[in-house]
C-alpha positions in Angstrom: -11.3 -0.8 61.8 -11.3 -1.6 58.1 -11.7 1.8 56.2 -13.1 1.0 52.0 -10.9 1.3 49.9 -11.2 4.5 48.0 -8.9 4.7 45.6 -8.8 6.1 42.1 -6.9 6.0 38.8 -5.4 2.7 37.6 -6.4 0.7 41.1 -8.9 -1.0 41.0 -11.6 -0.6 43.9 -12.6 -3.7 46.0 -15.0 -5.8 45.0 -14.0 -4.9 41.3 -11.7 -7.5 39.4 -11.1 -7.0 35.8 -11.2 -9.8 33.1 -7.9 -9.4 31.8 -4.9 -7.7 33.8 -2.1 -6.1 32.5 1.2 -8.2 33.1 3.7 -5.1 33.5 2.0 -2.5 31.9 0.9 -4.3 29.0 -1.8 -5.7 28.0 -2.1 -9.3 27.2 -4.0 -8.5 23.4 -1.2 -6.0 22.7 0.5 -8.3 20.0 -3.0 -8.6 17.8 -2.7 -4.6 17.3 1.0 -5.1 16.9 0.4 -7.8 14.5 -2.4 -5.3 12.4 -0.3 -2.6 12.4 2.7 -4.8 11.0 0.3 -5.9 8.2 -1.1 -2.4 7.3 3.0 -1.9 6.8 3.8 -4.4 4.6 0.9 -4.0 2.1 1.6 -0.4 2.1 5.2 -1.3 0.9 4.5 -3.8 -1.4 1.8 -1.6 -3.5 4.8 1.3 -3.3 6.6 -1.0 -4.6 4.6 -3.2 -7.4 3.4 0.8 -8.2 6.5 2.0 -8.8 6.7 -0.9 -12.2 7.0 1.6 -15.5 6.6 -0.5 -18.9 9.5 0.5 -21.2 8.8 1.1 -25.1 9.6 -2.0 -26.4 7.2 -3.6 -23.8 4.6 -1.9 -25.1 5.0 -2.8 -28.7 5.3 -6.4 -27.9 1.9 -6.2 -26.1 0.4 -4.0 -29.3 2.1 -6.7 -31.6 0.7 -9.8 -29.5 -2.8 -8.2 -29.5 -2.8 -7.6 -33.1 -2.7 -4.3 -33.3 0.4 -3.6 -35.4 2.0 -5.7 -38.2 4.9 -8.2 -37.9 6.6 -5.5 -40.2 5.3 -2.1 -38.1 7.2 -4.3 -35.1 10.1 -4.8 -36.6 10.5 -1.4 -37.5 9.6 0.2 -34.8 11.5 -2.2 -32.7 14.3 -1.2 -35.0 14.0 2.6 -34.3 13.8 1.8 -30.4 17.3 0.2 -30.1 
């Protein structure tokens, strides 16, 4: 006498096959959110990082003095006062 199969939870019922089965409890399309989540890491990181960049003094007055916006003798002044 066959009895149907009436089971519940993670068994599948007969007649019911899915697409994809888990090979050990883990599901064959695991590594692609793996993969994302390594991603979403790494750019996290890198802007904490490239963030983190502070422009020292000097910098700064060689960007004002390559713009323009102060004198070669305002540079060397101030350059002289920075060091």
């Amino acid at each position: 006498m066959d009895m149907p199969l009436r089971m519940t939870g993670h068994v599948a019922r007969e007649g019911f096959k899915p697409a994809l089965k888990p090979f050990m409890g883990v599901h064959p399309y695991s590594w692609v959110f793996q993969l994302l989540i390594l991603i979403a890491v790494g750019l996290i990181i890198y802007w904490v990082i490239r963030g983190n960049k502070k422009e020292s003094a000097l910098d700064i007055v060689k960007k004002r003095y390559a713009n323009g916006e102060i004198t070669s003798k305002e540079f060397k002044k101030i350059k002289k006062e920075l060091a």
